[in-house]
N, C-alpha and C positions, 0 to 999 in steps of 0.2 A: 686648641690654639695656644693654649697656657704652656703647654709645653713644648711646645716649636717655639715660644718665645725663650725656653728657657734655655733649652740647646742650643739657641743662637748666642743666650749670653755667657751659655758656659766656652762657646766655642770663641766668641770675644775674650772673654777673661783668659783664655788659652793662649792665644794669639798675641795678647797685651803682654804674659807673666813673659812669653818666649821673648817680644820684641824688648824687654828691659833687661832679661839675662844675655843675651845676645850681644846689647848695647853696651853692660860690663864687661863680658868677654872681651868683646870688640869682635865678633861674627853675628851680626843680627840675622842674615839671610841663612845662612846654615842654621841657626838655633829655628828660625820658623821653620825653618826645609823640614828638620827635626819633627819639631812638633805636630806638624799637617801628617808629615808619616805615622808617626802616633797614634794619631784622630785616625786616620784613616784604617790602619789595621785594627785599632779598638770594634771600629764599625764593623770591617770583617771578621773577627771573630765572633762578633754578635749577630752578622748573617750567616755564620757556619752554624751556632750555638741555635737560630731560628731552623734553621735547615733541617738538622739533625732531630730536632721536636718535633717537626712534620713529618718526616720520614717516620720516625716512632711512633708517632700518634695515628698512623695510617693501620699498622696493626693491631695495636693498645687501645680498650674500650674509652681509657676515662687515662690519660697523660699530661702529670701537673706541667707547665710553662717551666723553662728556664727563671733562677734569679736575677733579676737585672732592676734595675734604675733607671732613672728620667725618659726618657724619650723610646728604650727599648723596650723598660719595663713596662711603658702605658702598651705598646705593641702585643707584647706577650700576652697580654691580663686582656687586652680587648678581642686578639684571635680566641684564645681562653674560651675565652664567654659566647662570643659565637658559634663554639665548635657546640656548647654545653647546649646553645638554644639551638642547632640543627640537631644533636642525638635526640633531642629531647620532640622536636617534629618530625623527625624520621624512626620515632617508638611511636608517635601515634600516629601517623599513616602507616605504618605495620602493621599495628593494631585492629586497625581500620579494615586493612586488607585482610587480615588473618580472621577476623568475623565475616567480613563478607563470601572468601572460599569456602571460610564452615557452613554457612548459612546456603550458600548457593549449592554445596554438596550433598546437601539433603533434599535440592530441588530435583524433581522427574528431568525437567529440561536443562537442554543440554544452553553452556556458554560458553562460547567462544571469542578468546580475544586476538583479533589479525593486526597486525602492523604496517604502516603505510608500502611496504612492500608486497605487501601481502600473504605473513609469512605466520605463522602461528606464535601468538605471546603466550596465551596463558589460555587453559581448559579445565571447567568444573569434571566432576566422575561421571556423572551424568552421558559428557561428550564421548566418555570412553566408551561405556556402553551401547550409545547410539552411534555413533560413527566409527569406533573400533579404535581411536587415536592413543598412542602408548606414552607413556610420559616416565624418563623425561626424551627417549627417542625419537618423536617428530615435535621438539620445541624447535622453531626458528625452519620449521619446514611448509614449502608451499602449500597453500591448503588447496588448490586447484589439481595438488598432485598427487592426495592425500584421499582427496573425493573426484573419478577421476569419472564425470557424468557429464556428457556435452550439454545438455541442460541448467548442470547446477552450474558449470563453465563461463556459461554467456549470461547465467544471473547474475555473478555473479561480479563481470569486468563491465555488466552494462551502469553501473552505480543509479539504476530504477529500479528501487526500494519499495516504490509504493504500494505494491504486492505482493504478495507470499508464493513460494515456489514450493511446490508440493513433487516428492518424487521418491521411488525407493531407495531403502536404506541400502547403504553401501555395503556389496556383499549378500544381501538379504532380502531378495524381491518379497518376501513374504510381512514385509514391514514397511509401512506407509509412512514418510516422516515431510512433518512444515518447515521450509525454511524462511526464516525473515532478518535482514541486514539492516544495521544502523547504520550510518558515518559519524563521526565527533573526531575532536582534534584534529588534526592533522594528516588528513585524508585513511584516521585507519579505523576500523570498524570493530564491530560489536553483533557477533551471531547466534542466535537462538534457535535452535532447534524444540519440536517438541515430536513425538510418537501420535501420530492422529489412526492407527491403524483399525482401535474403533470406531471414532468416528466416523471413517470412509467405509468400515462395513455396515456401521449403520445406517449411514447414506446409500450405499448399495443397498439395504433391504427395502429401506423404505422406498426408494425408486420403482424397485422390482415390485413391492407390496400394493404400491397406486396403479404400475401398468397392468399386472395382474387383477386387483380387483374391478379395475375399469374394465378391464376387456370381460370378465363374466359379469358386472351389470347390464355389460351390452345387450345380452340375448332376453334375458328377462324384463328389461324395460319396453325395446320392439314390441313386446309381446304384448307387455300390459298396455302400449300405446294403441296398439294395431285394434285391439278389444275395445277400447275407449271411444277410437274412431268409429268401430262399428255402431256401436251403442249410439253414439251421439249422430249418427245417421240417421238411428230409429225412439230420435228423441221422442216424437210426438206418442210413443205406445208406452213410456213409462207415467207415471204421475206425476205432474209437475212439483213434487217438491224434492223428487228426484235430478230436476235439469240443474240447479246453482251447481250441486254437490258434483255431478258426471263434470261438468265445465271446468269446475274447478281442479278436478283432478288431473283432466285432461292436460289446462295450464302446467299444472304440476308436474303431470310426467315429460312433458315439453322439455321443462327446466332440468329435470334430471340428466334426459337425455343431451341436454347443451353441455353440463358440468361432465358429464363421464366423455364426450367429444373433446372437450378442452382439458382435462384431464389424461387422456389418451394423445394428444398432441405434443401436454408437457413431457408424457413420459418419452416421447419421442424424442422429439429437442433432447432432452438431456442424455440420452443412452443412446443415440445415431449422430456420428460426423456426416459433416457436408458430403455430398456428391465428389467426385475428383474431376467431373464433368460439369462445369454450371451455369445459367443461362446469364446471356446479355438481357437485359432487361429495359426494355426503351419505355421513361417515364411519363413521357406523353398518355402511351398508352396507357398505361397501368391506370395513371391518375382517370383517366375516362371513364376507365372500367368500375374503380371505385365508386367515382360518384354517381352515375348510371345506377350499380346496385344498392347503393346508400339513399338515392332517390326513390328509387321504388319499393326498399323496406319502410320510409319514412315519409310516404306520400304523401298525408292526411298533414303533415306541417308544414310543408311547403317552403323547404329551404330554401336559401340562397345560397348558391356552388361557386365558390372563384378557385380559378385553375390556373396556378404561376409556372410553369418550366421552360427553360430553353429549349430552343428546338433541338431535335435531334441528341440529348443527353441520354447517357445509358449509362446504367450500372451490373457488374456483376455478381449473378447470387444467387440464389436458388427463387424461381418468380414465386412460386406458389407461399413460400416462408414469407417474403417480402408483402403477396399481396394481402398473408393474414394479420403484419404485422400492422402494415399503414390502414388498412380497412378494420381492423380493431379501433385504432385512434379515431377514423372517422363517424365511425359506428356511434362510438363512446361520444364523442363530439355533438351528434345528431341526437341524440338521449337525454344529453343533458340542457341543450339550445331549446328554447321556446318556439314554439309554430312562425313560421317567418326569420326565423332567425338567419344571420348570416356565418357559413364556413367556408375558412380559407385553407387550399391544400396547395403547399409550394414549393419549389425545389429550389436552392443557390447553390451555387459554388464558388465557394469562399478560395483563402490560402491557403488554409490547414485540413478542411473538409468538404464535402458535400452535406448539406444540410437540407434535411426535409422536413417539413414544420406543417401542422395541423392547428391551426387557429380558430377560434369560436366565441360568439360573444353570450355565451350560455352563463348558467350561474355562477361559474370557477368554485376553487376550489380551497378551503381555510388553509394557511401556510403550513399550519402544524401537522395536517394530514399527509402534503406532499413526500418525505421522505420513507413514507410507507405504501404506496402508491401501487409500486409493484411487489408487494406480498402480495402470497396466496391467500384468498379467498377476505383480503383485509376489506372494511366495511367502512365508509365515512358518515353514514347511519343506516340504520336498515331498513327505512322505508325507500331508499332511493334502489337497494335489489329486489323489495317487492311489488316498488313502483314500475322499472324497467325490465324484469327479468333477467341482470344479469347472471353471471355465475362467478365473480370474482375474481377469475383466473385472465382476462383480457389481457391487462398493462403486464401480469406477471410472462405471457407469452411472447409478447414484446419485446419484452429485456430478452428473453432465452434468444432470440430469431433476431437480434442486435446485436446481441453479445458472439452470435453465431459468425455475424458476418463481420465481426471486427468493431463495430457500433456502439454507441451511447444513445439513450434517451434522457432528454432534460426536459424539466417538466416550472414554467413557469403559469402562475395563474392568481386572480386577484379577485377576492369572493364577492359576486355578486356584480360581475365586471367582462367575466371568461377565463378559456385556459390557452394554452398553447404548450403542445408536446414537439419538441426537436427530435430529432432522429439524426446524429452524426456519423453521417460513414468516413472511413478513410479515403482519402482521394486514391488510394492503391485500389480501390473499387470501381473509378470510374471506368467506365468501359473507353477506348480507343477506337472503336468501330460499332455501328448502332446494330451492326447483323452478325451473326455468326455463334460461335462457341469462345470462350476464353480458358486455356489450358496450363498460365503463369506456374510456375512453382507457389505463387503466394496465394495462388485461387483455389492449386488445388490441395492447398495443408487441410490434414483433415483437424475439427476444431474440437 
């Protein structure tokens, strides 16, 4: 401000000396004419003289300011200084950056940076390796053109991140790779690849390793059970301190045999797609059927059944998956309910879903256990699978025969209160006719 006032006074004192030489002359207006021309090419030579700095300094690391005075030299001195505190934050986000590509360079995983076009900015070595990308030849190049997989395609313009796209490597079916997408800024993203090719074969073995040894438990448990039975036919010719131990065993192999059946089911689920044929499943029915057999597993408590569905509602899917998934729940439901208890099995349909929900006012279940619910073989203590015989694998079948048909389970319960399991299918499931076959293209993707 100090010096706007002061060039105004120099430009008064100007104005004043001219209007008194003038006045002697006897041409005042010509003498100011004079003088404003003066003022005025002063100032442009001193925007030619700022010009020309800028020009220079665009090439030049470190370019001292013109000499000048009042008003142009506070100008100079204060670009000066700014120019000094941007080299001086544009070394250290260089810096910045120049540690983070070393550092990411020595990562396995691959990063990618795409541009709200979605065009390629910048790739770790990593990327080069696993996706083949040459630098600096595909910088500012599509990356949908670069990775040309109708899968990685539709991951990738769907901007739903919320899971990982798994698919072979570009060029190299013999290699497994994750992809997963951020957004930041302004609409441009942040991609991570990583190499899962063991992982997936190690998932392959152990798949293959559970179906296989389930299915040779198979013959040898028959066996031992079939013996058991005999035996325990001809209780009365052993000694009795023989009958706990045969009874017990008998239980036992019971057990086994449910865990290698549920076991042999997961292996199915996970290494067999859907049918391309699959049933209408009219829920009235089902639900009858369920509780019918859930009555007469659980005779001796004497539950209470309420049955909620609209009439005539159907959905499409495979019945027999459906009927293990929901008769799991109920099963589980009746196990845990007290004699007398009351279970509610019902159908809605919402805006966004079909919802099937199993209610119970049985003991429920502590909050902290619920997000482990369906793991294998997970235990919320162990006297409740040596109290009911189960085999752990229930709720994890569930998920598999939900996630089959497009589906969620949500699991709400308050200890000591009850539980309630949702079962979300997509309304792309509801059936449009209670009889028949349904053959959509979306019925019959295999999953």
């Amino acid at each position: 401000m100090q010096n706007w006032r002061s060039e105004l006074n120099r430009l008064c004192l100007l104005l004043a000396v001219a209007a008194i030489t003038g006045y002697a002359v006897g041409h005042v207006s010509w003498v100011m004419l004079i003088s404003l021309c003066v003022y005025y090419l002063y100032n442009l030579y001193q925007l030619r003289r700022f010009n020309l700095w800028l020009n220079r300094d665009s090439s030049e690391s470190d370019s001292e300011p013109p000499v000048s005075f009042g008003l142009w030299g506070d100008i100079f001195d204060g670009i000066y200084r700014l120019q000094k505190q941007e080299r001086r934050a544009n070394s250290y986000l260089a810096s910045i950056i120049d540690k983070a590509q070393e550092s990411s360079a020595a990562l396995e995983m691959a990063f990618v940076m795409i541009n709200k076009q979605g065009n390629l900015d910048w790739w770790n070595f990593a990327a080069e390796k696993l996706l083949g990308l040459q630098h600096p030849k595909d910088r500012n190049q599509s990356i949908t053109n670069l990775i040309r997989n109708p899968s990685f395609s539709e991951y990738f313009h769907s901007e739903n991140y919320d899971e990982t796209l798994k698919m072979e490597a570009p060029g190299e079916s013999s290699k497994i790779l994750e992809f997963q997408i951020a957004l930041f800024g302004e609409n441009e993203r942040l991609m991570i690849v990583r190499d899962i090719t063991q992982l997936h074969r190690l998932e392959s073995m152990r798949k293959d390793f559970v179906g296989n040894v389930s299915h040779e438990l198979g013959t040898p448990i028959t066996v031992i059970k079939g013996y058991l039975e005999a035996i325990l036919d001809n209780l009365d010719a052993l000694d009795e301190k023989w009958h706990k131990p045969m009874q017990q065993m008998q239980q036992q192999s019971m057990r086994m045999e449910n865990i290698v059946r549920d076991l042999l089911m997961l292996s199915s689920l996970e290494t067999k797609g859907l049918t391309k044929t699959q049933d209408v499943i009219d829920l009235n029915g089902l639900f009858s059927e369920i509780e019918s057999d859930t009555q007469q597993m659980f005779k001796d408590k004497a539950h209470t059944f309420e049955l909620v569905c609209p009439t005539a509602l159907s959905v499409v899917g495979k019945r027999s998956e459906m009927y293990s998934a929901i008769s799991n729940l109920v099963v589980n439901a009746a196990k845990y309910t007290a004699a007398g208890g009351h279970i509610k099995l019902s159908a809605n349909k919402g805006a966004n879903s079909l919802d099937i929900t199993v209610q119970d006012n049985g003991i429920g279940i502590e909050s902290h256990h619920i997000p482990r619910l369906t793991e294998r073989f997970y235990r919320i203590d162990g006297s409740r699978s040596s109290d009911t015989g189960g085999t752990g694998l229930g709720l994890a079948i569930v998920k598999h025969i939900l996630a089959r048909h497009e589906a969620e389970l949500e699991t709400k319960s308050i200890y000591g209160q009850g539980s309630c399991f949702i079962c979300r299918l997509p309304l792309s499931r509801v059936a449009t006719s209670p009889t028949g076959q349904a053959r959509s293209e979306k019925e019959t993707e295999q999953i």
